[in-house]
C-alpha positions as CSV (number, residue, x, y, z in Angstrom):
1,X,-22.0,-34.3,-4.3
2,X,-19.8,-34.9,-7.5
3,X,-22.5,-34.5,-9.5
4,X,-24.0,-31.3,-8.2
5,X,-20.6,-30.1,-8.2
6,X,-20.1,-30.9,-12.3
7,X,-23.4,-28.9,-12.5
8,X,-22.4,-26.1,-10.5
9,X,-19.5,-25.6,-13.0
10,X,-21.7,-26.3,-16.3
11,X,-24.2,-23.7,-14.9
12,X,-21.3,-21.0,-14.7
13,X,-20.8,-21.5,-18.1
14,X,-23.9,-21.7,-19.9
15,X,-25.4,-19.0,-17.8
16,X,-26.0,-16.8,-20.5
17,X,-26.7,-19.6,-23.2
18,X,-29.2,-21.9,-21.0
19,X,-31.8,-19.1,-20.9
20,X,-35.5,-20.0,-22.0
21,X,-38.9,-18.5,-22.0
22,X,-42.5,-20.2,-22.2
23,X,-44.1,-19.4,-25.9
24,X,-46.9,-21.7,-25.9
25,X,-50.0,-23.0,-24.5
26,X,-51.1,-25.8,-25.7
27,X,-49.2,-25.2,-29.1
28,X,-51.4,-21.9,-28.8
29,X,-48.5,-19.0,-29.5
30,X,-51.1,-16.2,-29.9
31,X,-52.5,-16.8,-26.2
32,X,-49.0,-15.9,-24.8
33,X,-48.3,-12.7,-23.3
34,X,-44.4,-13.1,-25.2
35,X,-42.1,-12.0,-22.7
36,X,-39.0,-9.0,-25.2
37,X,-36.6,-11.7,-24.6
38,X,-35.6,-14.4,-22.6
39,X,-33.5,-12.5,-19.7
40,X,-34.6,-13.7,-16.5
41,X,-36.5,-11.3,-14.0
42,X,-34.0,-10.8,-11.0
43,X,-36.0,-9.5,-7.9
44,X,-39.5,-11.0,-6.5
45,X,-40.5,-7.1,-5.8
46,X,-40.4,-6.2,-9.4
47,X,-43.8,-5.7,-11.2
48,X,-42.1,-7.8,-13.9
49,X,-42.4,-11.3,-11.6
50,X,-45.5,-11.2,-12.1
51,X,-46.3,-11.6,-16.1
52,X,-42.1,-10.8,-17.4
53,X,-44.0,-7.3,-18.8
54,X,-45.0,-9.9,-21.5
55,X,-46.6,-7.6,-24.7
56,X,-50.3,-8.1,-25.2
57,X,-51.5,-11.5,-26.8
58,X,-54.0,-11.4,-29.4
59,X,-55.9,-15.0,-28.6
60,X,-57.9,-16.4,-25.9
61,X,-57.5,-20.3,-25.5
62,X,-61.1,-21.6,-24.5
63,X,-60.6,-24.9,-22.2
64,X,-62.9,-27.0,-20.3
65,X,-62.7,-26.9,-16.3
66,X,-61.0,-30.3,-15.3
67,X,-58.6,-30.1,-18.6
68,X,-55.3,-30.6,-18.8
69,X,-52.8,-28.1,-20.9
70,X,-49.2,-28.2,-21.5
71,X,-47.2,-24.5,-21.4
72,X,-44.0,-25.2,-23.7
73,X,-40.8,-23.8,-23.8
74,X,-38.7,-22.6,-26.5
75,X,-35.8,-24.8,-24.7
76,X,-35.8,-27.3,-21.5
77,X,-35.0,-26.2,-17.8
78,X,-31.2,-26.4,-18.0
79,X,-31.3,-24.6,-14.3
80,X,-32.1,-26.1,-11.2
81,X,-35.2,-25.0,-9.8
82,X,-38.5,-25.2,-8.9
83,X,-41.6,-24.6,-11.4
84,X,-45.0,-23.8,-10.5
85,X,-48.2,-22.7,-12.3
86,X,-50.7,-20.1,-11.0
87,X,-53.5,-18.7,-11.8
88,X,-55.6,-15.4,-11.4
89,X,-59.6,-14.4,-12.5
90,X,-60.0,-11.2,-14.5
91,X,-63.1,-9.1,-13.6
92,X,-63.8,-8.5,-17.2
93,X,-61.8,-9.0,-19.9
94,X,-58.3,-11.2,-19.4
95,X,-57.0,-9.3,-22.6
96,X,-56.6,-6.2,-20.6
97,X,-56.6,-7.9,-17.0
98,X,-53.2,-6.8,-15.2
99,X,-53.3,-9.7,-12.7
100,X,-52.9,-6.9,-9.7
101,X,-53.9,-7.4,-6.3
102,X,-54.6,-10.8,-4.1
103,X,-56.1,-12.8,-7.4
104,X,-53.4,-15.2,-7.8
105,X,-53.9,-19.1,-6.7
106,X,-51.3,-22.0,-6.7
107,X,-52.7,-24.8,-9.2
108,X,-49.5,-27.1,-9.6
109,X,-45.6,-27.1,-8.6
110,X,-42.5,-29.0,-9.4
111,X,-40.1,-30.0,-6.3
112,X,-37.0,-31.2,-5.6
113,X,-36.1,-34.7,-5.3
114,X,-33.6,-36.6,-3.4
115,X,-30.7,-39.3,-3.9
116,X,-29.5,-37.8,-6.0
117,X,-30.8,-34.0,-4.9
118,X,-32.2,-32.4,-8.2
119,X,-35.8,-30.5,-9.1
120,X,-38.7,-32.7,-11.0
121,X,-38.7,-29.9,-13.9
122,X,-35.4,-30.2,-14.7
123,X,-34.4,-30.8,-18.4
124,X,-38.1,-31.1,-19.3
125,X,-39.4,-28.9,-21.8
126,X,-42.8,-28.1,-21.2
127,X,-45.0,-28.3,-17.9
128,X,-48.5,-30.1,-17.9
129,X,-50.8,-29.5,-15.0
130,X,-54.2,-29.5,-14.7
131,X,-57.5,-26.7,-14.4
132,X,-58.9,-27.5,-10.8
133,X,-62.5,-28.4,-12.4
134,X,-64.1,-26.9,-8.8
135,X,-63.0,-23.3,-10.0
136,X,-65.7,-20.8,-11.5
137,X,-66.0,-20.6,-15.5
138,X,-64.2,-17.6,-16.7
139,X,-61.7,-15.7,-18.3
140,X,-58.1,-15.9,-16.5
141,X,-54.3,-15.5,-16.4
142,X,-52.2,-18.5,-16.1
143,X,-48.8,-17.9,-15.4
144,X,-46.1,-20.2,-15.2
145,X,-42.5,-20.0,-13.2
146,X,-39.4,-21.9,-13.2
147,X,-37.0,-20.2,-11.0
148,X,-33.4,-21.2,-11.3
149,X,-31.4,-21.4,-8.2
150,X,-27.9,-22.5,-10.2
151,X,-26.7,-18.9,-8.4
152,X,-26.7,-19.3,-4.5
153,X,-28.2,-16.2,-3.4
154,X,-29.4,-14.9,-6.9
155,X,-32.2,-16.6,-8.2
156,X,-34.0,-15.8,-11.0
157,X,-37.4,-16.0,-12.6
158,X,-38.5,-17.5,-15.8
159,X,-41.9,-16.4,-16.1
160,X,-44.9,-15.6,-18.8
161,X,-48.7,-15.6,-18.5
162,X,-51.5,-16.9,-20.7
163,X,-55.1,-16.1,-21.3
164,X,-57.7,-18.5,-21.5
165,X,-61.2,-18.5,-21.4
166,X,-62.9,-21.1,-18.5
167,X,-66.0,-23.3,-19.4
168,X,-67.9,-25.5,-17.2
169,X,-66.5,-25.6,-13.2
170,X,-68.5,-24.9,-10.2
171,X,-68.0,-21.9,-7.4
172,X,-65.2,-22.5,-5.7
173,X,-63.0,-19.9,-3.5
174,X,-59.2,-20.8,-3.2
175,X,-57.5,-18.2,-0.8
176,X,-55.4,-15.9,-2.8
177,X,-52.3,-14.0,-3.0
178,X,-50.5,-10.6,-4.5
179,X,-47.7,-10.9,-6.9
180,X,-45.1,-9.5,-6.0
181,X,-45.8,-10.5,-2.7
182,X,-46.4,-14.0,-3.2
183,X,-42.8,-15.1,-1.7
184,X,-40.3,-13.0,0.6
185,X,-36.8,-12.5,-1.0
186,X,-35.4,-14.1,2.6
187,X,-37.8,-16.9,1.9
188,X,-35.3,-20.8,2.6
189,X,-36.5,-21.6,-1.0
190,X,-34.6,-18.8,-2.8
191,X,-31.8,-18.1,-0.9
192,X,-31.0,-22.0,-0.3
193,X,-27.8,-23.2,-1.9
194,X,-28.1,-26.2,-3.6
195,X,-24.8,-27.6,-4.0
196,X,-23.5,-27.4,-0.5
197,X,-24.7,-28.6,1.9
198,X,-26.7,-30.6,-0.4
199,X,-30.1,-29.7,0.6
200,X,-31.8,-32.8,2.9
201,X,-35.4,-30.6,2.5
202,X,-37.1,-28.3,0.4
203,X,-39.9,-26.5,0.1
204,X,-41.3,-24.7,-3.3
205,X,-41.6,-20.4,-2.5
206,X,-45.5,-19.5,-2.2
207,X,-48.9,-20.6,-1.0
208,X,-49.8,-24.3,-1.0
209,X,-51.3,-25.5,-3.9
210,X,-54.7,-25.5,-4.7
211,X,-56.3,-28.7,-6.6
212,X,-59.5,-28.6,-6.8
């Protein structure tokens, strides 16, 4: 409890300060829809918590179903939070796919973790997860998420999508969801306080993920 309570206090003060945004894929810069800056979105209705209204990249990152890729940051995850990464298909082009409607799928998240309470992601840097090798070759978003919880009642999204061109896989069909309207804003995982009661249980906002 002492210890979520020290980082209660250091969140309040680094608020503005601890701010971050993904840049790279990979090292890839150019494949990164760049979010203006790194404010976080606010509200799970907004367009923006979907791709941050990231400007249009220039590059397509060509991997290999089954491959693993690293999305960095331009800091670490000073905020408590969960992280996940999703993915959505573009019916042509990815360069001027909008990611709208249910295309998105859950490939990998980041939890929480007990004794002490804290979230996997936290203080890392970058998140590596995996390309379900199952999935259909092709041109897609990715889009990753760390949302901060540091403000009971407030979270907020850290958020920026990639385009990568898909080789290799096979045919399958995850179920898929709309973002917005991946998560409610009432959803336990968002409007949970961390630092008291200190959660005993939690579960990461949106579908379950798919591997693969």
């Amino acid at each position: 409890m002492k210890v979520l309570t020290i980082l209660a206090i250091a969140s309040a003060f680094s608020s503005a300060s601890a701010h971050y945004i993904f840049t790279n894929l990979n090292g890839n810069r150019a494949a990164v829809r760049q979010p203006a800056n790194n404010s976080p979105v606010t509200s799970v209705t907004s367009s923006a918590v979907r791709c941050n209204n990231g400007a249009a990249a220039t590059d397509v990152l060509t991997v290999a179903a089954g491959s693993s890729l690293t999305f960095g940051l331009d800091n670490s995850f000073y905020h408590l939070g969960p992280a996940a990464v999703y993915l959505a298909k573009a019916s042509g082009s990815v360069t001027s796919f909008a990611g709208d409607g249910a295309v998105w799928f859950k490939i990998a998240e980041w939890g929480a973790t007990f004794n002490p309470f804290s979230f996997k992601c936290y203080n890392l840097n970058a998140l590596t997860f995996t390309i379900p090798p199952s999935i259909s070759a092709g041109q897609y978003l990715v889009r990753a998420e760390q949302i901060g919880l540091h403000v009971a009642g407030a979270p907020q999204w850290y958020i920026s999508c990639s385009q990568i061109n898909v080789t290799g896989g096979g045919s399958a069909n995850p179920s898929k969801v709309s973002i917005p309207g991946y998560v409610a804003a009432n959803d336990p995982g968002l409007t949970v306080n961390i630092y008291n009661p200190v959660p005993t249980a939690y579960k990461v906002p949106g579908p379950p993920v798919f591997s693969g």
